[in-house]
C-alpha positions as CSV (number, residue, x, y, z in Angstrom):
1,X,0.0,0.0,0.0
2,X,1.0,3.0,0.0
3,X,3.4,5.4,2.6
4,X,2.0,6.9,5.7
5,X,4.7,10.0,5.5
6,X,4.6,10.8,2.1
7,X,6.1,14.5,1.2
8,X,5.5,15.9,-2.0
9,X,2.4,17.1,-4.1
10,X,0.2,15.2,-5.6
11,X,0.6,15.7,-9.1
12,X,-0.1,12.5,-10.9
13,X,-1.9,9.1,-10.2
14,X,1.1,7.1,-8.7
15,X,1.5,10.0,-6.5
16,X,-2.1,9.8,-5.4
17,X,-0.6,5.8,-5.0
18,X,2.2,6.4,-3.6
19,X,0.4,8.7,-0.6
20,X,-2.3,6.2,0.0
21,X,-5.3,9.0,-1.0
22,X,-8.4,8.0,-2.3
23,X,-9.7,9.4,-6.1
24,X,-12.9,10.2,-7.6
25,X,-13.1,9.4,-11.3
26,X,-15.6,11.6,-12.9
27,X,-17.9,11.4,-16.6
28,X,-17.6,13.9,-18.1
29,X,-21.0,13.4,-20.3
30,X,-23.2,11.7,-17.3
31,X,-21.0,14.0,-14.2
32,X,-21.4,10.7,-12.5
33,X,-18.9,10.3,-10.0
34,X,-16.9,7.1,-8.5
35,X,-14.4,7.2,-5.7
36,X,-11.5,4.5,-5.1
37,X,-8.2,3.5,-4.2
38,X,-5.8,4.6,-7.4
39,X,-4.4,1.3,-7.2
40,X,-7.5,-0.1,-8.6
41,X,-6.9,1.9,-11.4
42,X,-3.3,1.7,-12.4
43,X,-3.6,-2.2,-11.9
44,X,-6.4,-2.4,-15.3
45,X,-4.4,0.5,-16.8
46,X,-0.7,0.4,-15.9
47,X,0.0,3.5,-18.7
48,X,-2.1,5.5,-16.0
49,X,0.8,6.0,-13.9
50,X,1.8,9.4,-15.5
51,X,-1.3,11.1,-16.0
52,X,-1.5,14.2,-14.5
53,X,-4.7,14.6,-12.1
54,X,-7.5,17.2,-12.8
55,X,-7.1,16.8,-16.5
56,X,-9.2,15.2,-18.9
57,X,-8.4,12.0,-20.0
58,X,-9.9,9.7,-23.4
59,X,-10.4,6.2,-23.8
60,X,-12.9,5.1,-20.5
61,X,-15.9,3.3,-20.0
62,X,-19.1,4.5,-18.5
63,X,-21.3,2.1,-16.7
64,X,-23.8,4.5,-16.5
65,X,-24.1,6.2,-19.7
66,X,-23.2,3.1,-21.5
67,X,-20.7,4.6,-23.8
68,X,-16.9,5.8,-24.3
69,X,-16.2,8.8,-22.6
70,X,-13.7,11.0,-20.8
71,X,-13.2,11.0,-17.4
72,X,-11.7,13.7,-14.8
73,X,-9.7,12.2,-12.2
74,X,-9.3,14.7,-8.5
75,X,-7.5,13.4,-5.6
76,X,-9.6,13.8,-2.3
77,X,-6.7,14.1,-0.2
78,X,-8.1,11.5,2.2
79,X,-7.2,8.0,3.1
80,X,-8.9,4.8,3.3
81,X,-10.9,4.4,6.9
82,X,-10.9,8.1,7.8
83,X,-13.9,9.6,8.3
84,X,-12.7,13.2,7.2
């Protein structure tokens, strides 16, 4: 998992890894939002690791709109099991 005492920004999704922060991955036709651990997501899509957050990014899936779409992907600056 990822390091308790990370220092550094959070630029890009391995950061967001590396610091053990949750992300919300966001359609950008449907705004429908989904929040999980960015190791979920570099695991299906190892090319991930570079992308810069807050930027949007081609080539996803949408459950809910049922069609291919971009997505936004924001780091909530929060960790698994905290309530904050």
């Amino acid at each position: 998992m990822g390091r308790r005492n990370f220092h550094g920004t959070v630029e890009t999704l391995a950061d967001a890894c590396e610091a053990d922060y949750l992300i919300v991955v966001k359609c950008e036709r449907c705004e429908t939002r989904k929040q999980m651990h960015p190791y979920k997501l570099l695991a299906g899509h190892n090319r991930l690791a570079t992308a810069k957050l807050d930027t949007e990014l081609p080539g996803f899936f949408c459950i809910t709109c049922r069609s291919h779409v971009s997505v936004t992907i924001t780091c909530t600056h929060s960790r698994p099991g905290t309530l904050a």
